[in-house]
Structure formats: C-alpha cells, structure tokens
N, C-alpha and C positions, 0 to 999 in steps of 0.2 A: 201201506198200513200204518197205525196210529200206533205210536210208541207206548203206551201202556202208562202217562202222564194223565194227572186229573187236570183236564183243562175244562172243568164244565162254563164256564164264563166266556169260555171264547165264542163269537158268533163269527159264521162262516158265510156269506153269500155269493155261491159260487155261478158262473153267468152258463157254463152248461150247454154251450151251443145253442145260446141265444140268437134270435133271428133279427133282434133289436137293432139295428143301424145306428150309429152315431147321427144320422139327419133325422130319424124315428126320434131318439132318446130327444133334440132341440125339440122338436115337436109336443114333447111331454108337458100336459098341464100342470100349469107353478103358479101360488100364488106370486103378488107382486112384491118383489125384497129383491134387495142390494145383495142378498147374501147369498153364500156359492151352493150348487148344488150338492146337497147330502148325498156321499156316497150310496146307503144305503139305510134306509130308515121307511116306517112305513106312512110318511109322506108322501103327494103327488110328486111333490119337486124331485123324489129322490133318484140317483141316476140307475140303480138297478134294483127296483120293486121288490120289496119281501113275500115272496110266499109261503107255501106249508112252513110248518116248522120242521126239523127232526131230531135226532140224536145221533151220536155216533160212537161207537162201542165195540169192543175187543174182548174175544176170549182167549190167550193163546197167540196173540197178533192174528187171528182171522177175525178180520173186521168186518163191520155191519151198519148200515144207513137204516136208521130205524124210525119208520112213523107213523103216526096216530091214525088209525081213521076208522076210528069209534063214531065219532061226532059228525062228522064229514068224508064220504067217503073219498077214498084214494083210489084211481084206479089209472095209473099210468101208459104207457103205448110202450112195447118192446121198446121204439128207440129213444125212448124217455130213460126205461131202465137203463140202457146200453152207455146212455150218456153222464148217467146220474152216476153210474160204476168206472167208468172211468177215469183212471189214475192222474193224466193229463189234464181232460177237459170234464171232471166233474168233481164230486165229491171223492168219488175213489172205494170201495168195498167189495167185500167176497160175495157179497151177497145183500141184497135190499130185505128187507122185514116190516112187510104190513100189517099194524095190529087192527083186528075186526071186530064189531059186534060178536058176542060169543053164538054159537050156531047150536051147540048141545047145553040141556040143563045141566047147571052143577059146572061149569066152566066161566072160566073170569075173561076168556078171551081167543076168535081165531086167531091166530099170524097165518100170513103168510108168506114161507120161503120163498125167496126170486133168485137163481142165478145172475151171474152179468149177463149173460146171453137173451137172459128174458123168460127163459123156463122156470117155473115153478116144478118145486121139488118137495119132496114128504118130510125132509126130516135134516137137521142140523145140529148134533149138539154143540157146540160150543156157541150159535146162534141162540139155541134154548136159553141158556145159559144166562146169557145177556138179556134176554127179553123176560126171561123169568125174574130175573133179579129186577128190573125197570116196575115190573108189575106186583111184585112183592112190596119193594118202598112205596108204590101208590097207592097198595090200598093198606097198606100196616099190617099186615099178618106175615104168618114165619110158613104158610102153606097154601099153596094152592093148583087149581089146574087149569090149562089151555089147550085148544085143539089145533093139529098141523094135517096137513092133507095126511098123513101117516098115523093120525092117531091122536089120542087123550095123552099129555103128560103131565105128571105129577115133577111141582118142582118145589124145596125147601133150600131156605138159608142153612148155610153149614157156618157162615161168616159174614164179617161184616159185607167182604167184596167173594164171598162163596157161593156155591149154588151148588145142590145137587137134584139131579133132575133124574126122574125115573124114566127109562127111554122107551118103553113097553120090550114087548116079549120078541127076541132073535129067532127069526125065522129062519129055518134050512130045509125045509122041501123045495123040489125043483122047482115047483110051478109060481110056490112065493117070491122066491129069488128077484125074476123069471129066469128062467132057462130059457131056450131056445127048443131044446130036448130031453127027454127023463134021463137022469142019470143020477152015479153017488157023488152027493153035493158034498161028499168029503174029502172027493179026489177028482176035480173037473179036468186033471187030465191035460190041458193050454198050455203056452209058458211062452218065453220070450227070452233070449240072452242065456242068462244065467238066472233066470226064473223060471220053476217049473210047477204046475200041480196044486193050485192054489184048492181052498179052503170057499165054498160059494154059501152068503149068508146073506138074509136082507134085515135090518134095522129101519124101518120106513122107508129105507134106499136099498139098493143091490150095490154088495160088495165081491170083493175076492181076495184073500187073502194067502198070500205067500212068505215061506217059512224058510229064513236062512241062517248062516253060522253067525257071517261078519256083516251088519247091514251097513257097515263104514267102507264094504270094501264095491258095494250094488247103487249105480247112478241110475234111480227110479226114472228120472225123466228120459233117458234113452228108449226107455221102453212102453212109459204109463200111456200114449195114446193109442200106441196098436193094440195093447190090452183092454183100454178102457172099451174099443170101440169092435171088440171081436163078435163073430158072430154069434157067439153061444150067447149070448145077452143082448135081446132085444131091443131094452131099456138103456142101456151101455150101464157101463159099471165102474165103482171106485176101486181103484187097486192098491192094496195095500200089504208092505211088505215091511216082516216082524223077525225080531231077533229074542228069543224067550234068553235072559241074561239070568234068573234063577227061579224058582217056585214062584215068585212074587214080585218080580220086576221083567219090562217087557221095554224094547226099543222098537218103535214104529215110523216109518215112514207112510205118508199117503198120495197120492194123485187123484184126484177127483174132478169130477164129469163137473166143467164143459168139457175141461184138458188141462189140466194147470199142479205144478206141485204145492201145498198147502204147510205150512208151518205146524201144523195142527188140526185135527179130525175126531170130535168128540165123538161121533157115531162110527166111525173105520175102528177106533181103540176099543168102543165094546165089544164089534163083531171078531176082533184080535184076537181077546180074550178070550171071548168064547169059542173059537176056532183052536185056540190051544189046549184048552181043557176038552173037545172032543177028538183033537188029535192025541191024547195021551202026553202032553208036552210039560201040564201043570197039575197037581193035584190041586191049589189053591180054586178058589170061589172069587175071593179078592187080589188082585194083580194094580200094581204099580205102574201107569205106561207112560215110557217117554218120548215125545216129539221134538222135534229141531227148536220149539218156542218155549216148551215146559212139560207139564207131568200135569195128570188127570189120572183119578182113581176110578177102576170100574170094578165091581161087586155083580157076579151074576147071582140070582135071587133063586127062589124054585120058580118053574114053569119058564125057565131061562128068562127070567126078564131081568133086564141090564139097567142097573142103578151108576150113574156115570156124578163125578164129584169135581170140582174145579173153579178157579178164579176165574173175576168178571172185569175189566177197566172201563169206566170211561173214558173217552176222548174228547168230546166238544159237541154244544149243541150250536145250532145255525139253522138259517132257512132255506130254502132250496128256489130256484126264482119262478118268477110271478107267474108266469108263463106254464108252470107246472102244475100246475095248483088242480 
C-alpha cells in the first residue's frame, strides 16, 4: 500500500506481465536518431508504451488504482485486474475503481468496485472516499452524487483532504443480508475460536460483526476465512470484530471477502456501529471507530442510514501499459 505521501508528479509505468519480448520491443518502430531509447514516453521509440492513465489513492492505507473511463471506456479481463493488483507485478491495490458515464439522472458518475480477484462488489467506503474527493475537485462543488452496484451515494468535503460520504440505509433482514436461512439477524448464532454470535448487516455488502472485551487479545486472521466463507452466507461475508471502548469510541478490526485482513473498512465501521446501538452496547447515534490505519467517524441518521466521515491521500498518478488500454 501507498504511504499516505503526496506524490502526485510521480508517473509510474508498470510492465504488468507484459508479453513484450526484449526481440519484440528491437522490433518496435523508431524514428531514425542516435539517441537511446526513452524509457517510457509516449513516443514509438519508447521501450515501454504508455497507456490508460490512472490515479492511485488511499483512504486509511487501503489503497485504490483508479481510472477514468468516462471518455473511453475501460473494460479489463479478470487477469488484467489480477495483474494490475498485484503487489509484485503490477501497480498493487485493495481494490481497482472504474469511474463510468453516470447511468441515473442526478449523478455525476458510475464507479465501479473491483476486487483483486476480479469480482465486482457494491460498496466500499474508504474507496467512496477517494473517488468522491477526485470527483469533487473536478468538477468544483463541495456536493455531489454517484452510483455503485449498491446504490446512490451522497458525498461532501468535510476538508481539504476529507470526505464524508453518506453510505445509504444499513440493512438487517435476513434476506438483505443474504442469509442462507430466516433467522434473528441479531444473534446468527456462528462463531469460530473465541468468536461467537455475531451481529448480520448488509451496507451494499453483507457483513457480520462480532463483539468482544480485548480486541488486542483476538488474532482475526486465524479465523476470518472460515468465517467469511460459512455457509449461512451465500454471498460470503466481511467479518468484523469490535471492542465498544465507551458510548463514543469503538476499536475495530476487519477481514474482508476475497480473504485478506484490511488496515481499514469504511463500510464494516458503519455496520459496527450500528450493530452496537441494536445490541444495547451504545446509546450514542455518533461513534468514534478505530482501525489498525486510523479513525473514521460514523453517524447513524434516521431510517438507519450511515453518514461515514474520513481522510483521503493521494499517492501518485502514472499509466498503466499499452497493452491494457
């Protein structure tokens, strides 16, 4: 992940499991000159072609490969994503972020979510986050909305580097979830280790959330795949386990689908929240939550809809190669 450094002038051209041969690349038409071949430039001569452009951005250190394709659309292969996310041989990201032509009236913009895996997913906050703020400085306003497979979000500058995104309304009937089978989505009853009994909510994703003393003394990752991947959840699910430290401050860890532990989970932190105020845990509306990366405010609203608040970094833009385009 990208350290939370403004390096917007850095350009990146990463070769991404190019299929390009060094006898391919001699092969490449060049004008005639003395002069050596340009690393990277958008010249014929150049030895590793520029394509798309992107961005790369951090909420929290979960970081994001973000790009355009408004203009020209983008529409990658699984092992394009696989390889674009990759820490080694690509750019590196939690997650890729394709901004769309908008699809609803009254929106500035689709994205859409992509796992490293290649799955599209409903809903991210701390991706919001990021792409809200990108889409706010481009068009000069302090509000606006875009749509994710999960829904309409409304998102405002709280800051220069702030965002606060309205994440729609926390759902807790079984079948939103999904469940697998009807039951009290306040007590599903599961558990793993020294995890029991989690809390079932969906925020454009299905979560589950689990409620203990010391979350310093609970090593999530022993446990987050059998969980994520149980059967009461068809769709698998994020697991996330919270420690309520007083009315107004909350310690959270998360594990989130494909399988991996996350520094940070804007949408596990709202559904936290609101898992503790129907367990009896908080009288508060507004809670404090904090992650192994930082602290994200969430505010549940009426009709439970979850207003999530939080910093945005850049990292660096660059192009992605030719090849991809």
């Amino acid at each position: 992940m990208c350290q939370g450094h403004l390096l917007e002038e850095t350009v990146i051209v990463p070769m991404l499991n190019s299929k390009m041969s060094g006898r391919e690349i001699d092969k490449m038409p060049c004008k005639e000159s003395s002069a050596p071949y340009p690393w990277s430039s958008e010249d014929a001569c150049s030895l590793i072609p520029r394509g798309r452009a992107f961005v790369k951005m951090h909420g929290l250190r979960n970081d994001f490969v973000i790009v355009d394709g408004r203009d020209h659309a983008y529409t990658p292969t699984v092992e394009e994503i696989v390889a674009l996310c990759d820490r080694h041989e690509g750019v590196g990201a939690d997650e890729l972020l394709i901004v769309e032509p908008p699809k609803t009236e009254g929106t500035t913009a689709f994205v859409r979510i992509i796992n490293p895996d290649g799955r599209d997913v409903e809903a991210c906050g701390n991706a919001s986050r990021c792409v809200g703020w990108l889409l706010l400085k481009e068009k000069e306003v302090s509000s606006l909305q875009f749509e994710t497979l999960g829904g309409i979000l409304t998102c405002t500058l709280a800051g220069e580097k702030e965002v606060s995104v309205e994440m729609g309304r926390v759902k807790k009937e079984w079948q939103e979830i999904p469940l697998a089978r009807q039951m009290d989505t306040l007590h599903l009853g599961i558990g793993a280790g020294p995890l029991k009994d989690p809390v079932g909510m969906n925020i454009g994703n299905p979560h589950a959330v689990f409620f203990v003393e010391d979350l310093s003394a609970i090593d999530l990752a022993l446990y987050g795949k059998e969980l994520q991947t149980d059967p009461l959840f068809p769709e698998e699910a994020n697991i996330g386990v919270a420690q309520v430290v007083d009315a107004d401050t909350m310690k959270l860890s998360v594990w989130e689908r494909p399988g991996n532990m996350t520094t940070a989970c804007g949408s596990g932190a709202c559904v936290a929240v609101a898992a503790a105020i129907r367990r009896g845990l908080t009288p508060e509306k507004r809670m404090k939550v904090m992650m192994p990366a930082g602290s994200v405010t969430i505010e549940l609203k009426e009709d439970d809809i979850a207003v999530m608040t939080g910093p945005v970094e850049v990292c660096y833009s660059g192009y992605l190669p030719a090849f991809m385009k």
